[in-house]
Backbone as CSV, one residue per row, in Angstrom:
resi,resn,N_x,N_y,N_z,CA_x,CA_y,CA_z,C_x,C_y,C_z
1,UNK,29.503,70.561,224.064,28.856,69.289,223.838,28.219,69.286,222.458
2,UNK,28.584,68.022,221.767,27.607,67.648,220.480,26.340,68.104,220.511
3,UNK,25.954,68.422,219.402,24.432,68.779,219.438,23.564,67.999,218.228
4,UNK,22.325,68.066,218.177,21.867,67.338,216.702,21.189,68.107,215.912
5,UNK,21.538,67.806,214.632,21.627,68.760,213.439,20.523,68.515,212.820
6,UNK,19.439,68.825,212.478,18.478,68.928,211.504,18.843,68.524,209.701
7,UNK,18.207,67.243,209.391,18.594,67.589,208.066,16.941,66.760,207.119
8,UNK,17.295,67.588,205.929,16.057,67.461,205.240,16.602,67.407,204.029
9,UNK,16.387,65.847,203.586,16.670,65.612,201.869,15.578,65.232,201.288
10,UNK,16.175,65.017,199.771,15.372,64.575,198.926,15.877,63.496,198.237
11,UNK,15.034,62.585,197.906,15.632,61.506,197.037,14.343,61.752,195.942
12,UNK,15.051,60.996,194.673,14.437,60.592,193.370,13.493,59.175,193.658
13,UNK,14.621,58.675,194.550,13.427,57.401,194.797,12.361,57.056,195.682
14,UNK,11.655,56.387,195.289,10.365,56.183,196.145,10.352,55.264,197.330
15,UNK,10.052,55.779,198.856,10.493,54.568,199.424,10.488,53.703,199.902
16,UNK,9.943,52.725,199.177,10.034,51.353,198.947,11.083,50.683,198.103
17,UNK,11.419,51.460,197.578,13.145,51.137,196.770,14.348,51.849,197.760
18,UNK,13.847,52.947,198.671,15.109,53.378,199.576,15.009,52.345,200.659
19,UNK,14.409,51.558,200.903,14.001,50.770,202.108,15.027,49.436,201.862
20,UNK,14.456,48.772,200.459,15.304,47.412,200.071,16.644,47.486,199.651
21,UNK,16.948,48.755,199.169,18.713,49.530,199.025,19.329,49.772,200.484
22,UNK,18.495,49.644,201.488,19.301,50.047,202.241,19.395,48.689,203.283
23,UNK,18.314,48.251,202.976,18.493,46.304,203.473,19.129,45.976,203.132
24,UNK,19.884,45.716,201.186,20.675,45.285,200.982,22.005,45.429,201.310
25,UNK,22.140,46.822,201.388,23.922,47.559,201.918,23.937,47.057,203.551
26,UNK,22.757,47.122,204.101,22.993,46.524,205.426,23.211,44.910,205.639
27,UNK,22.921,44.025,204.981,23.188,42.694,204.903,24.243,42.181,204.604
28,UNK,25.101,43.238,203.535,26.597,43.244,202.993,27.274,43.263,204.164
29,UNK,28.233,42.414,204.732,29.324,42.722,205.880,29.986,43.408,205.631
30,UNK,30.863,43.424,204.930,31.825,44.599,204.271,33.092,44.346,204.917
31,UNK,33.687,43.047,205.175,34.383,42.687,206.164,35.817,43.450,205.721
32,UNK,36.193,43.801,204.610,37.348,44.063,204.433,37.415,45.648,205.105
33,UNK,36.182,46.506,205.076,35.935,47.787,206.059,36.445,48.256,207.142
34,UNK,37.013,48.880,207.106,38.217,49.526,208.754,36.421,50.337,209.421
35,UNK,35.782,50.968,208.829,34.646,51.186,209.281,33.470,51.066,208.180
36,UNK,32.165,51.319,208.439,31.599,51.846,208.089,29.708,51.995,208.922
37,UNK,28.938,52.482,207.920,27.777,52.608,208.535,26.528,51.373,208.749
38,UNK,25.807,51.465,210.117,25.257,50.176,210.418,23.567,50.644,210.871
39,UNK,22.811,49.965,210.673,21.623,50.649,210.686,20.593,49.639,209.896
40,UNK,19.294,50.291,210.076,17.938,49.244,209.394,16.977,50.392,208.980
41,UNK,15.779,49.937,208.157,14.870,50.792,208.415,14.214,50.107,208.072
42,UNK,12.468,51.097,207.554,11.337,50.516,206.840,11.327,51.764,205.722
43,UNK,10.475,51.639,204.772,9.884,52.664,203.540,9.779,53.871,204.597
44,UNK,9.370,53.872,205.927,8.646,54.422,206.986,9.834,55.787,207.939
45,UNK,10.738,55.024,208.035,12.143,55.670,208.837,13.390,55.173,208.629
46,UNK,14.100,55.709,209.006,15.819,54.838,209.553,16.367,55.151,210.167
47,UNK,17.804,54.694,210.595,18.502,54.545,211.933,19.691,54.505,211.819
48,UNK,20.090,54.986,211.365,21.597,54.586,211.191,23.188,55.202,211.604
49,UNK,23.786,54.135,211.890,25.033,54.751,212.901,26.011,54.612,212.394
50,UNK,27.068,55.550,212.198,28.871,54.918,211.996,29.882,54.531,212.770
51,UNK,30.179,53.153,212.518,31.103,52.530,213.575,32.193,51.972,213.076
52,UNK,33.628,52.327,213.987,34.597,51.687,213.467,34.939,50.080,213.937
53,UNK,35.019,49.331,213.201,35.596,47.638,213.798,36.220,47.468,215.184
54,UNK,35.114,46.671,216.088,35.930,46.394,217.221,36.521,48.043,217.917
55,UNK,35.763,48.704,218.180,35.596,50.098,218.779,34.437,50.726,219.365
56,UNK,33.936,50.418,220.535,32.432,51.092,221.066,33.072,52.213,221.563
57,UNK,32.124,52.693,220.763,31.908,54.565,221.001,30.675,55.141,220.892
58,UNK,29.907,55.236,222.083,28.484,55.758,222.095,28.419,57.137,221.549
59,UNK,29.275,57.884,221.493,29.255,59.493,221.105,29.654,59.433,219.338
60,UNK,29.667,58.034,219.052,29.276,58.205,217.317,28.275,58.980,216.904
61,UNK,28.426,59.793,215.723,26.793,60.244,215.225,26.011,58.961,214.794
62,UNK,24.733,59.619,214.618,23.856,58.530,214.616,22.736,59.526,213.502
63,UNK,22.185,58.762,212.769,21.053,59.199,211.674,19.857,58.658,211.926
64,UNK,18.850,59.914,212.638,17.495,58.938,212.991,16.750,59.755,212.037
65,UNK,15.660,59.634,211.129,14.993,59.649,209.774,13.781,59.294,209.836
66,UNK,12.479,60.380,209.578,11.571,59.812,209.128,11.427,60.184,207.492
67,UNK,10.846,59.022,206.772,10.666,59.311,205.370,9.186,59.220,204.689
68,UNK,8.718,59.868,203.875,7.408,60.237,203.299,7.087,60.702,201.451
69,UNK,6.542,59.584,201.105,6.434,60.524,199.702,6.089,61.939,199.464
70,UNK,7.321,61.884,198.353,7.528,63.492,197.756,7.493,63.800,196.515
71,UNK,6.107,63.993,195.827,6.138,63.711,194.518,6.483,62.747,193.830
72,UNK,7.365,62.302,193.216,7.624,60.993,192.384,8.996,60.218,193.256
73,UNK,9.399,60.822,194.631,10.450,60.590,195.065,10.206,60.329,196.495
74,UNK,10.800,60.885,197.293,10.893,60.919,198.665,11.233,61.720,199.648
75,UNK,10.977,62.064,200.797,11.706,63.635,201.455,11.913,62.565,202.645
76,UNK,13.212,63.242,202.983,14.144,62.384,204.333,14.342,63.680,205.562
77,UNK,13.610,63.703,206.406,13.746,64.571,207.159,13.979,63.517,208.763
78,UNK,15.317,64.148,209.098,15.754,63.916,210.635,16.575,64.900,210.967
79,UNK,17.473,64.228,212.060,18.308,64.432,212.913,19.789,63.772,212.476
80,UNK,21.205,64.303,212.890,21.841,63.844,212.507,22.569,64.284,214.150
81,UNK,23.251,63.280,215.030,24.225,64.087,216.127,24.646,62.487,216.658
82,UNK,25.076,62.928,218.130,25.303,61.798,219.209,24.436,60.664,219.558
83,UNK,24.156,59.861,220.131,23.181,58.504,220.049,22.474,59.438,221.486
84,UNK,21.295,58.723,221.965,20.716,59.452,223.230,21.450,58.811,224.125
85,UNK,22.825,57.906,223.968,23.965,57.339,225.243,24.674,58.516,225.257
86,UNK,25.239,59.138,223.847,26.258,60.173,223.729,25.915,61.675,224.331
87,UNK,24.402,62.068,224.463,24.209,62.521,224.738,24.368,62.879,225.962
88,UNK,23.365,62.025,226.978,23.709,61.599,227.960,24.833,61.475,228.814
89,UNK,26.199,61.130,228.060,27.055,60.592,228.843,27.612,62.082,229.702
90,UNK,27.946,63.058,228.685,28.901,64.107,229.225,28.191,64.515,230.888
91,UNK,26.808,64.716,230.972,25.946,64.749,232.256,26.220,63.994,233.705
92,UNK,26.021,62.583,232.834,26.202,61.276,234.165,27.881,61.587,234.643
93,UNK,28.552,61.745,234.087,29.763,61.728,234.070,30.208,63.234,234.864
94,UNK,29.789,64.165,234.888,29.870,65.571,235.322,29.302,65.388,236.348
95,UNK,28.229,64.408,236.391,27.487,64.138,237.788,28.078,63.264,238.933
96,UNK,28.573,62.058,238.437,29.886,61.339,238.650,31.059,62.283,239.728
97,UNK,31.478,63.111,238.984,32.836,63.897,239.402,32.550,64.883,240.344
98,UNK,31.353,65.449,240.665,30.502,65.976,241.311,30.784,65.727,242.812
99,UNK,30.300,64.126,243.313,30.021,62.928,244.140,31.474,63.176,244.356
């Protein structure tokens, strides 16, 4: 089973500029896109998932993020794995077959 990965970056920018960069890429449809990534945040955190067009798949990774000034920049520390559905599912489902 998937597991979730620890990750810890750094950005140059401060975030209140990673916040409205990432509003903007999220407002873009991107309709010509076979996939891509979907998500929101604040200066504060983010959320973000990769999905392909017209394809639900709860066991997508998913990027949950808290963010905090870091000197003149920013430090991005989360998680990177399955959604808490993807997680979940392999269980209910083992539990399922069980019955």
């Amino acid at each position: 089973m998937a597991k979730q990965e620890d990750i810890d970056l750094y950005s140059p920018l401060p975030p209140e500029q990673i916040a409205r960069k990432l509003q903007r890429i999220m407002n873009d449809p991107m309709d010509d896109a076979d996939a891509r990534v979907f998500g929101n945040g604040t200066q504060h955190e983010m959320k973000l998932r990769y999905a392909r067009r017209g394809t639900a798949n709860a066991m997508a990774p998913e990027f949950d993020a808290a963010m905090e000034p870091h000197g003149t920049g920013t430090r991005i520390t989360g998680t990177l794995g399955p959604s808490a559905a993807g997680r979940l599912f392999p269980y209910i489902w083992h539990g399922f077959l069980s019955l």
